[in-house]
N, CA, C and O of each residue as an XYZ file, in Angstrom:
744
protein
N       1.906     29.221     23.460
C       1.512     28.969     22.096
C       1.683     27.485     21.816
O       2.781     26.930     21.859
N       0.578     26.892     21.535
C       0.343     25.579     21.143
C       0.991     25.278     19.889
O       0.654     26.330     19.346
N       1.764     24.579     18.845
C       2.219     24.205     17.878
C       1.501     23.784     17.146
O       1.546     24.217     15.995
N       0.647     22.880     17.458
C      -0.437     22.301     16.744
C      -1.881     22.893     16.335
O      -2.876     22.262     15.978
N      -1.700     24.371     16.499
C      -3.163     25.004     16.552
C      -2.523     26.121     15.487
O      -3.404     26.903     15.131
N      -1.542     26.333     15.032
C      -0.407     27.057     14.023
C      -0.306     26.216     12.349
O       0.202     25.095     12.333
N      -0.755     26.765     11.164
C      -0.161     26.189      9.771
C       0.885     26.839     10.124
O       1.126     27.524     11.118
N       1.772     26.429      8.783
C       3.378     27.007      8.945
C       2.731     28.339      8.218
O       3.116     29.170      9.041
N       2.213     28.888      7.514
C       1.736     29.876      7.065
C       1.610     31.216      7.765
O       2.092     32.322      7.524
N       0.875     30.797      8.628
C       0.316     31.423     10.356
C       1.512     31.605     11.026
O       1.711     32.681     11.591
N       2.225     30.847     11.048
C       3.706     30.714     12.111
C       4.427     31.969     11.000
O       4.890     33.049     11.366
N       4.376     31.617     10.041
C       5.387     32.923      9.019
C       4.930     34.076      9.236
O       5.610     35.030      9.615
N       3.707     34.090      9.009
C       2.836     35.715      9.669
C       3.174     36.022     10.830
O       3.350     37.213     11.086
N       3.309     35.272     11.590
C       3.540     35.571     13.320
C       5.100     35.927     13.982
O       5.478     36.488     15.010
N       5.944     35.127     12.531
C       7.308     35.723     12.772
C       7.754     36.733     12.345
O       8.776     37.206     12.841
N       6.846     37.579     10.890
C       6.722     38.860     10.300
C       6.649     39.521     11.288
O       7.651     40.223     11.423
N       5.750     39.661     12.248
C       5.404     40.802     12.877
C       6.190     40.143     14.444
O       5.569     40.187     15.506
N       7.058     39.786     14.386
C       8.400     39.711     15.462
C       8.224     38.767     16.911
O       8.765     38.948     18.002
N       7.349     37.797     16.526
C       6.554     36.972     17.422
C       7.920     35.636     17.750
O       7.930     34.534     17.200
N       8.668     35.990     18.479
C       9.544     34.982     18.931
C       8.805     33.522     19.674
O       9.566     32.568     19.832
N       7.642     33.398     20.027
C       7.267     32.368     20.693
C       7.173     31.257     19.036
O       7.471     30.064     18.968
N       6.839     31.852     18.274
C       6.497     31.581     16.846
C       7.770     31.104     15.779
O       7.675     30.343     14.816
N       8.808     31.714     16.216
C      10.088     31.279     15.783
C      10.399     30.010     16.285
O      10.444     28.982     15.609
N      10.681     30.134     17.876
C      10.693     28.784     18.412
C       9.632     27.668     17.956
O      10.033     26.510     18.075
N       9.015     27.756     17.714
C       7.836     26.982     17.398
C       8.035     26.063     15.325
O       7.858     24.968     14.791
N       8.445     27.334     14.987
C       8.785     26.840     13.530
C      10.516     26.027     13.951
O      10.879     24.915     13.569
N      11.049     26.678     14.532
C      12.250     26.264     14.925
C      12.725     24.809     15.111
O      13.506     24.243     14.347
N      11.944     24.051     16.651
C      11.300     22.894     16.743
C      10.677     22.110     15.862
O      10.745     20.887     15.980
N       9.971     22.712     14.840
C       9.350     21.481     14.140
C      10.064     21.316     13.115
O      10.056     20.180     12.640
N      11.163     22.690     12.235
C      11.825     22.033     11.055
C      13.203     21.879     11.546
O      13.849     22.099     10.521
N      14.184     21.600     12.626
C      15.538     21.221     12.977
C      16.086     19.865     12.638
O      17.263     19.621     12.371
N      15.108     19.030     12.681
C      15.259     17.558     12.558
C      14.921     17.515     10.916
O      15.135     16.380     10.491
N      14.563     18.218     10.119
C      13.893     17.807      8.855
C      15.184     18.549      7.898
O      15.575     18.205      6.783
N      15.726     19.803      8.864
C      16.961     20.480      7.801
C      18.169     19.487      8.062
O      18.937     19.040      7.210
N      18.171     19.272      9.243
C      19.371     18.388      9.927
C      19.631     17.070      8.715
O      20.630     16.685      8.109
N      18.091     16.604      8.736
C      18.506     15.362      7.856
C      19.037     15.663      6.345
O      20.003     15.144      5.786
N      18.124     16.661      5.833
C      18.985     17.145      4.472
C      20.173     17.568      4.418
O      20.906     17.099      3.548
N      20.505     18.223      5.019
C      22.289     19.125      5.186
C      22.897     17.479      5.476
O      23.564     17.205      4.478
N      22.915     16.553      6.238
C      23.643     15.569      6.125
C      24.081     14.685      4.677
O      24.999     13.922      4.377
N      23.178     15.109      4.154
C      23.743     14.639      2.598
C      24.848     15.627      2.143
O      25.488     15.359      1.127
N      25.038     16.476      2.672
C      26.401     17.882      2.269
C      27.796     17.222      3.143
O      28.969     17.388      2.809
N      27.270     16.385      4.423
C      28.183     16.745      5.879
C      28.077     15.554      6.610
O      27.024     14.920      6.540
N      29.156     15.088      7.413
C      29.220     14.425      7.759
C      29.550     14.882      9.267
O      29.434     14.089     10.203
N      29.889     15.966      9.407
C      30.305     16.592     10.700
C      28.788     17.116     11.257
O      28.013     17.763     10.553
N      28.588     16.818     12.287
C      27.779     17.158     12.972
C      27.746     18.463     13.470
O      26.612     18.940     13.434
N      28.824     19.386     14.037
C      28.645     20.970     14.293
C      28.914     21.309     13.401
O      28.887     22.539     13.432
N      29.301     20.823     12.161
C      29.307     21.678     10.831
C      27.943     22.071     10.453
O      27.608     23.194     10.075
N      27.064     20.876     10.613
C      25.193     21.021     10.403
C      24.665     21.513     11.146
O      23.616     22.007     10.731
N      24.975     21.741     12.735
C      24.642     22.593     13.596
C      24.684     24.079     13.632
O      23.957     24.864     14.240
N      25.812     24.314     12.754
C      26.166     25.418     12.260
C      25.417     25.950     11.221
O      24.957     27.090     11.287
N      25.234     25.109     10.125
C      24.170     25.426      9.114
C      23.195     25.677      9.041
O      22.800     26.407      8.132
N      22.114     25.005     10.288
C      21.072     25.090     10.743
C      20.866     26.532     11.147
O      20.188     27.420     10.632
N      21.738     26.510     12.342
C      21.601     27.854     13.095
C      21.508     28.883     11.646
O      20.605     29.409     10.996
N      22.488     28.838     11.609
C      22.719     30.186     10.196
C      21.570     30.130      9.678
O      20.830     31.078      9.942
N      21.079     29.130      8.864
C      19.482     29.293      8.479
C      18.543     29.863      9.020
O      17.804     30.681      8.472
N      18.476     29.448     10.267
C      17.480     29.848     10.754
C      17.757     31.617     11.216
O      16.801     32.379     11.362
N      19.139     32.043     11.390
C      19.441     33.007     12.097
C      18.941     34.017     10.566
O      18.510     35.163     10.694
N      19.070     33.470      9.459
C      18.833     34.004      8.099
C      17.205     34.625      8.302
O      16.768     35.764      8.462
N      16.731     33.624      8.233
C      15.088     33.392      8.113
C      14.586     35.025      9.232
O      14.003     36.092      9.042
N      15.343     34.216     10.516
C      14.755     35.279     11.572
C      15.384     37.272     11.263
O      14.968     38.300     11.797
N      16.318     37.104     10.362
C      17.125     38.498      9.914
C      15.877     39.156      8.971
O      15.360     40.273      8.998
N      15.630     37.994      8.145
C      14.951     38.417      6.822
C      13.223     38.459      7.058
O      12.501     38.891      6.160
N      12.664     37.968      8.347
C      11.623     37.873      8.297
C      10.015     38.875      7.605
O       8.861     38.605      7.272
N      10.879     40.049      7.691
C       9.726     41.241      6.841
C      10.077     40.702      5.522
O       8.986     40.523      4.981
N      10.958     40.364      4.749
C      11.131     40.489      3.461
C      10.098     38.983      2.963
O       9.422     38.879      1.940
N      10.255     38.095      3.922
C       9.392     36.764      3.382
C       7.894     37.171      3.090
O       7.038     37.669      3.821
N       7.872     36.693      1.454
C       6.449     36.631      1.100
C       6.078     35.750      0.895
O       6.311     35.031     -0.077
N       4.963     35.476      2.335
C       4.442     34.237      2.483
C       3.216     33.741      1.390
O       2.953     32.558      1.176
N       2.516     34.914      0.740
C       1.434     34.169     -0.263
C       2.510     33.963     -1.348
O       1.938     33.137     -2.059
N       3.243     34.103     -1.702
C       4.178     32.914     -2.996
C       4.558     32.038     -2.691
O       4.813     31.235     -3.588
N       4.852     31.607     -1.195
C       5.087     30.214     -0.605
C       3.861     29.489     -0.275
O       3.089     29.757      0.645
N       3.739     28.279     -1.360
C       2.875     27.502     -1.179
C       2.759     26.401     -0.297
O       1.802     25.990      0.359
N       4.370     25.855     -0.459
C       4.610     24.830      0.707
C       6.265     25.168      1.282
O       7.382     25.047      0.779
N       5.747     25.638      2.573
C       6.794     26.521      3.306
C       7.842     25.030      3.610
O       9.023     25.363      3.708
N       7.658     23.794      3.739
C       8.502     22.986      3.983
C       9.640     22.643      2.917
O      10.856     22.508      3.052
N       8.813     22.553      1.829
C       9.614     22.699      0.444
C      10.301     23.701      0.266
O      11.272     23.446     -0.447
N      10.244     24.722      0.588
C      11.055     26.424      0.155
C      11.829     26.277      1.422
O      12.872     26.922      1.318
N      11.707     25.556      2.820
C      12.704     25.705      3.642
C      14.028     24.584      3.223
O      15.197     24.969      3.237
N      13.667     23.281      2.889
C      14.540     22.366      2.061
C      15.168     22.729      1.638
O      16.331     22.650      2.033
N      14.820     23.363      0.567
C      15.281     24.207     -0.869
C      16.213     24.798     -0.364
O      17.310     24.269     -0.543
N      16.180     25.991      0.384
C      16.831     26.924      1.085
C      17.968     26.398      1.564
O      19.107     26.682      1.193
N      17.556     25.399      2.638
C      19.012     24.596      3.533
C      20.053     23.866      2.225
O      21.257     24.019      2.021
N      19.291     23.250      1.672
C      20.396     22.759      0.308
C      20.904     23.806     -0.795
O      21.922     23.668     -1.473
N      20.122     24.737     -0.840
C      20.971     25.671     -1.261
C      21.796     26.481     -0.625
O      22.504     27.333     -1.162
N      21.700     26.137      1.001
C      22.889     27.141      1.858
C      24.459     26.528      1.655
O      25.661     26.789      1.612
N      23.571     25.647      1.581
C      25.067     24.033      2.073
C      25.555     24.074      0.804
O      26.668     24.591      0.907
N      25.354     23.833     -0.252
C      25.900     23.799     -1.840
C      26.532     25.136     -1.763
O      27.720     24.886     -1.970
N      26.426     26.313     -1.598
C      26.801     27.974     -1.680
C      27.991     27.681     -0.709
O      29.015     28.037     -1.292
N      28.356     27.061      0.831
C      28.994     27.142      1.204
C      29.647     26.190      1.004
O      30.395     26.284      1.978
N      29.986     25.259      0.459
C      30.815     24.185     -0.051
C      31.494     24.522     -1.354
O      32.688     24.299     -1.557
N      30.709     25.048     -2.192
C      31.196     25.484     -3.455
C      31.995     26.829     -3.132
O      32.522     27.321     -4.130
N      32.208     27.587     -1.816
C      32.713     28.359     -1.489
C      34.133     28.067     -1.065
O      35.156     28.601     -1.492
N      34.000     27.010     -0.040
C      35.257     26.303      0.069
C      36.347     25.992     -0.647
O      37.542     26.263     -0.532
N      35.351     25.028     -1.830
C      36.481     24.508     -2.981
C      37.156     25.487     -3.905
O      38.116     25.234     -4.632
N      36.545     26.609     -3.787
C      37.085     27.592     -4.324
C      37.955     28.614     -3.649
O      38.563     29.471     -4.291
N      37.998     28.517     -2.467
C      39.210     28.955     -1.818
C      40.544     27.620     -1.816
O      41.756     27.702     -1.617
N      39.694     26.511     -2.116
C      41.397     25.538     -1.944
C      41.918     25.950     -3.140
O      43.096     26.297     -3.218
N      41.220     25.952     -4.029
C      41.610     25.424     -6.001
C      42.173     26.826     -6.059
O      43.074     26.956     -6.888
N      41.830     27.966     -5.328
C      42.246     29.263     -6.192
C      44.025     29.844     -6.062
O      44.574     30.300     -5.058
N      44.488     29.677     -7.142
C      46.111     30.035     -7.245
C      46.198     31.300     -7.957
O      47.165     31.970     -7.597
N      45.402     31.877     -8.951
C      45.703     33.121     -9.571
C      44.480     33.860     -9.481
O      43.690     33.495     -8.611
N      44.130     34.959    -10.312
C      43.144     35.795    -10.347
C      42.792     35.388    -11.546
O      41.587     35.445    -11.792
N      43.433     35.030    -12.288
C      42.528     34.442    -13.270
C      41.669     33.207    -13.328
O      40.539     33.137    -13.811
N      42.290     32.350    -12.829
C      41.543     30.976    -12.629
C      40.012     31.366    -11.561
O      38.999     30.667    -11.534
N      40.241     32.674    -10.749
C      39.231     32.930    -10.316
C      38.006     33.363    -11.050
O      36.945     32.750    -10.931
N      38.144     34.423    -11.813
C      37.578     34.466    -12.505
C      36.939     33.506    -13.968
O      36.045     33.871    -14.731
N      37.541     32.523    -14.008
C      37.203     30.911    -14.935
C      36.251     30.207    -14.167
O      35.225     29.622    -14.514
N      36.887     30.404    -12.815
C      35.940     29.108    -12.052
C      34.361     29.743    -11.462
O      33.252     29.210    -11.461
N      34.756     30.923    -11.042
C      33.204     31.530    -11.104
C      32.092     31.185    -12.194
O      30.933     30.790    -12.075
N      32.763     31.437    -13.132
C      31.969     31.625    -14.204
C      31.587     30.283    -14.561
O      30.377     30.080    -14.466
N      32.393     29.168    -15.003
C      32.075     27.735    -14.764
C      30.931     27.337    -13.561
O      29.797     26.949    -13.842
N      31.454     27.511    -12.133
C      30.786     27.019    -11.220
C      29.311     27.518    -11.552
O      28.526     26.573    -11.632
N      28.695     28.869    -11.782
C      27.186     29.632    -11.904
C      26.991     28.714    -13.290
O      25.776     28.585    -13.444
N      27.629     28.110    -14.229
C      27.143     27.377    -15.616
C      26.850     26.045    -15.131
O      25.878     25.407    -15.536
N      27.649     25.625    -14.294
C      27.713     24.114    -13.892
C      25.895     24.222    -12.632
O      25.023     23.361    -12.519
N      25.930     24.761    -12.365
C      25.191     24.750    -11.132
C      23.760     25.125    -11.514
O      22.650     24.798    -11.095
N      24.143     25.809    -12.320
C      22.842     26.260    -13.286
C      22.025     25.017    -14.190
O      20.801     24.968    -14.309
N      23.016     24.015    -14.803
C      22.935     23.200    -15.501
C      22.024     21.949    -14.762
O      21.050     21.220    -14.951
N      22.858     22.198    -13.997
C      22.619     21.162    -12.360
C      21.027     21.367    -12.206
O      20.340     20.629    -12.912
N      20.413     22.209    -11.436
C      19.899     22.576    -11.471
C      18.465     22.675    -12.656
O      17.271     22.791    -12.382
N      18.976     22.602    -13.687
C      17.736     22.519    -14.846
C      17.718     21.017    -14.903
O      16.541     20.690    -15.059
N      18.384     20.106    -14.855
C      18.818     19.231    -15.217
C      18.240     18.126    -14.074
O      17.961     17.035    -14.570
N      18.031     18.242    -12.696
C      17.764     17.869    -12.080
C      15.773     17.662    -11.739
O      14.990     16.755    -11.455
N      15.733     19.500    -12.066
C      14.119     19.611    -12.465
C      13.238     18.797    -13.633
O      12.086     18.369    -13.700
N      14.513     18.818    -14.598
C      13.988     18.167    -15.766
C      13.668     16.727    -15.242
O      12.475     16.444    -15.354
N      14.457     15.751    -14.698
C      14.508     14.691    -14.478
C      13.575     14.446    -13.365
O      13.035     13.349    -13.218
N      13.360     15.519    -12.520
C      12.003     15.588    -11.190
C      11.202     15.572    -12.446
O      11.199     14.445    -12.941
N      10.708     16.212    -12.939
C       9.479     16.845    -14.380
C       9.128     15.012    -14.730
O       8.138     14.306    -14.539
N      10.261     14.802    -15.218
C       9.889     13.348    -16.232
C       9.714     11.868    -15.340
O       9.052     10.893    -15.694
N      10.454     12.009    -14.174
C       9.874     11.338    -13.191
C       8.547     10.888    -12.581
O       8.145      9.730    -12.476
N       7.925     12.044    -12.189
C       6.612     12.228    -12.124
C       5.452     12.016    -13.376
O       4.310     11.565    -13.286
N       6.048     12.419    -14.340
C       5.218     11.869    -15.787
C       5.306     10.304    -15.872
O       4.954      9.832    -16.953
N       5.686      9.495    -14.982
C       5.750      8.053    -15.405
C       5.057      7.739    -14.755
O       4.473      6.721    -15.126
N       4.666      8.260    -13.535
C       3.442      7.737    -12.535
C       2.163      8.057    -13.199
O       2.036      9.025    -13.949
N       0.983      7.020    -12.840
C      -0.240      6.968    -12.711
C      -0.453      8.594    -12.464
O       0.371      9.335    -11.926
N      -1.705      8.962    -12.964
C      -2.322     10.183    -13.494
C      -2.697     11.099    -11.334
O      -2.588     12.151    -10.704
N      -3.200      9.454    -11.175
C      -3.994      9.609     -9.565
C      -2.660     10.178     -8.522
O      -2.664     11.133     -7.745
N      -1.633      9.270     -8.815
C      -0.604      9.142     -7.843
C       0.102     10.663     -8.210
O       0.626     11.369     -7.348
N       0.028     10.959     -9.398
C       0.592     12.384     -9.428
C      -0.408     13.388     -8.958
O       0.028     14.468     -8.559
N      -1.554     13.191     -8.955
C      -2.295     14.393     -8.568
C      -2.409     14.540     -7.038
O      -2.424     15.594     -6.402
N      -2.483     13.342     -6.594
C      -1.713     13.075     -4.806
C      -0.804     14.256     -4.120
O      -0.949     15.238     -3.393
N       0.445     13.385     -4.958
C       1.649     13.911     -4.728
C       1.541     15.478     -4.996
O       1.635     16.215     -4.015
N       1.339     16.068     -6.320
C       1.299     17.498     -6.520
C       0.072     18.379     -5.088
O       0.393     19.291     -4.325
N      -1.028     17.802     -5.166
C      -1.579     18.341     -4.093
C      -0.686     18.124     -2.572
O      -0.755     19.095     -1.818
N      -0.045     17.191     -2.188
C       0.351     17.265     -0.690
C       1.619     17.954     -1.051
O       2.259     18.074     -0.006
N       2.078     18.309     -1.752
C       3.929     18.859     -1.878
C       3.880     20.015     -2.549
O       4.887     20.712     -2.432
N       2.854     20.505     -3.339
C       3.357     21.856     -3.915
C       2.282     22.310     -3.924
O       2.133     23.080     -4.873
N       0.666     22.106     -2.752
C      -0.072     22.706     -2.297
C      -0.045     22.295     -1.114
O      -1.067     22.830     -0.684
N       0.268     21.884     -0.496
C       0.580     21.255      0.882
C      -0.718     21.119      1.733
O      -0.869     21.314      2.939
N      -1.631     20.727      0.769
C      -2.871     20.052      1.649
C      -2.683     18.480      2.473
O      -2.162     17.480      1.979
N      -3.071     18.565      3.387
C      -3.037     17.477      4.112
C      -3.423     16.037      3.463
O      -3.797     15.980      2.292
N      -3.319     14.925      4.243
C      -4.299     13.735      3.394
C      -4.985     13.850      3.824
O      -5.359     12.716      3.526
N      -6.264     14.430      4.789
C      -7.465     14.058      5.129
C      -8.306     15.224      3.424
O      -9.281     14.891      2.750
N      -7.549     16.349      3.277
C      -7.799     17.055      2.234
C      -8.117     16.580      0.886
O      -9.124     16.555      0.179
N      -6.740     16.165      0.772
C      -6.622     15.247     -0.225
C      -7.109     14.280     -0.603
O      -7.195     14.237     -1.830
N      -7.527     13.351     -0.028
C      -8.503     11.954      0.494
C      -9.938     12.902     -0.496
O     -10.289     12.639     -1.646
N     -10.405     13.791      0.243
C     -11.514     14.500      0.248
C     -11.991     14.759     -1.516
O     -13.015     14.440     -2.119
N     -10.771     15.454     -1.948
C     -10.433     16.222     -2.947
C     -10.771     14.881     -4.447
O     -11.339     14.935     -5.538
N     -10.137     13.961     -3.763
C      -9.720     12.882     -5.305
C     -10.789     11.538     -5.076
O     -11.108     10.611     -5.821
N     -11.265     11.998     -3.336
C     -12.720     10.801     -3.491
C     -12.210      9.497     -2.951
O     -12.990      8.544     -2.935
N     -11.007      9.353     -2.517
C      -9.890      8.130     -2.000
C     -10.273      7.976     -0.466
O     -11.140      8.709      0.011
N      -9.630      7.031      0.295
C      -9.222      7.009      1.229
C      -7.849      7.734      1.809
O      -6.814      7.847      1.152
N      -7.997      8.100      2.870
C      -6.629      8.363      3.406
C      -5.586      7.698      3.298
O      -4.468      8.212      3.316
N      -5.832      6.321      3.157
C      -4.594      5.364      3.636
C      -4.392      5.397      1.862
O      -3.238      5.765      1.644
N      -4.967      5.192      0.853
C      -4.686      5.581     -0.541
C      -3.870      6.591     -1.019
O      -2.960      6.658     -1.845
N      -4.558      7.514     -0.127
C      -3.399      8.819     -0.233
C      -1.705      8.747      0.053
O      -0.786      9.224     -0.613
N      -1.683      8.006      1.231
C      -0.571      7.712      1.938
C       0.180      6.522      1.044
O       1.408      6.495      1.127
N      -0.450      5.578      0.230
C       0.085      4.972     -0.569
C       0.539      5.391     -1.541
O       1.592      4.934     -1.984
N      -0.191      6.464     -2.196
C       0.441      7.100     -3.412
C       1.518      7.931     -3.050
O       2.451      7.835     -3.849
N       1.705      8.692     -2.148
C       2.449      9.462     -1.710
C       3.629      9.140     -1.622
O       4.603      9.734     -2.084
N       3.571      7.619     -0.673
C       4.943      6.935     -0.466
C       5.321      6.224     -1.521
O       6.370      5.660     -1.209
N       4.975      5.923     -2.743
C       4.968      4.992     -3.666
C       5.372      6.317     -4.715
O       6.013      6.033     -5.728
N       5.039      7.589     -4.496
C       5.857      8.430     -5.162
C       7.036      8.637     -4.770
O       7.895      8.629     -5.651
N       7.475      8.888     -3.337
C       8.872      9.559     -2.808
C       9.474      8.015     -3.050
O      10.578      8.071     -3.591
N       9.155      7.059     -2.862
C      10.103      6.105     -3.283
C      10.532      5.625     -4.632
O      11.593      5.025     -4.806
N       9.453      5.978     -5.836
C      10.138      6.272     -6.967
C      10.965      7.316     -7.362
O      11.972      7.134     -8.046
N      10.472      8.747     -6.838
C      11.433      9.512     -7.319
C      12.629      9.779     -6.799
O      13.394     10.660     -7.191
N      12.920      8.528     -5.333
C      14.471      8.360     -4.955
C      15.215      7.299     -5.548
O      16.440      7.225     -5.452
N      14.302      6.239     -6.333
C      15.045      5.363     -7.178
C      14.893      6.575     -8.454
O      15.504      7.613     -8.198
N      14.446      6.560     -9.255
C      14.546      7.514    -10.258
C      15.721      8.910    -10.483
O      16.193      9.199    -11.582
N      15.995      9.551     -9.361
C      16.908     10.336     -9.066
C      18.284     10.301     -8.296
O      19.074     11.180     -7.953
N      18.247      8.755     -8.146
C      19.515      8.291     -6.857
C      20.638      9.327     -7.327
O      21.200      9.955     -6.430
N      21.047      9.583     -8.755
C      22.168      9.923     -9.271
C      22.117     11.956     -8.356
O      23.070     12.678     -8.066
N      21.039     12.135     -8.238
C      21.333     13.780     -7.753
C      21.295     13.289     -6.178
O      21.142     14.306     -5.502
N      21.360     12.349     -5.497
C      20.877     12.069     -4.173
C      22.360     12.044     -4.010
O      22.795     11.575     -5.062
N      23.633     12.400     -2.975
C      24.959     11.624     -2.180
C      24.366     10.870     -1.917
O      24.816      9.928     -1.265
């Protein structure tokens, strides 16, 4: 099985129905892309090795349950996923150091799901208003390659641009919305 003749879409269908050549294949292409996110959690290297695996060992447990037509951009929902493994197990931690009674357990639960929740809206909001400061073009870029995950030759196609336009807006977005958001970035 060729990698390059596979959307990640196709690769999700192919791991539904228990296609291990297809696992490996998604495996290989997102290790280096979770690796780099979980390092903003970690500084230990088999700690992220660990995380990874688990992810992926997740993904491959759960594979009937994934519904791939609500995943629009499977790279984004795998991100998502790894930073939400790593936050769940960190916030797991600190709550085994901090915990001295049964009550404080029950305080800090309830805090941590408010705090995280907050986090969370709070962060979208600021993705939301981020993107409202860019040029009309550069957002319609960006929204087509990241939360339809059309390619730039697509995209190019779509808005009447060049490719290399595309690639400018694109990068001229992820580099505003990492100055714009440094504060949710470690």
């Amino acid at each position: 099985m060729n990698k390059s003749t596979f959307s990640d879409h196709e690769l999700i269908g192919l791991i539904a129905a228990d296609d291990t050549e297809a696992f490996k294949i998604l495996f290989d292409q997102y290790y280096p892309t979770l690796v780099r996110v979980l390092m903003r959690y970690s500084n230990d290297t088999e700690q992220i090795k660990d995380w990874v695996q688990e992810i992926f060992i997740r993904l491959w447990e759960g594979r009937q349950q994934l519904d791939i037509n609500h995943i629009d951009n499977f790279k984004a929902y795998f991100i998502v996923t790894a930073r939400n493994y790593a936050i769940r197990v960190l916030s797991k931690k600190k709550k085994t150091e901090l915990v001295f009674s049964p009550e404080m357990v029950a305080c800090e639960i309830a805090d941590n799901n408010l705090l995280e929740g907050l986090a969370e809206t709070e962060l979208r909001d600021a993705y939301q208003s981020a993107l409202a400061k860019l040029p009309l073009k550069t957002q319609e870029a960006y929204y087509l390659n990241r939360e339809k995950g059309l390619t730039y030759g697509k995209i190019a196609d779509e808005l009447g641009v060049s490719i290399k336009t595309v690639e400018a807006h694109i990068s001229r977005t992820m580099a505003f919305l990492r100055q714009e958001l440094v504060v949710y970035l470690r």
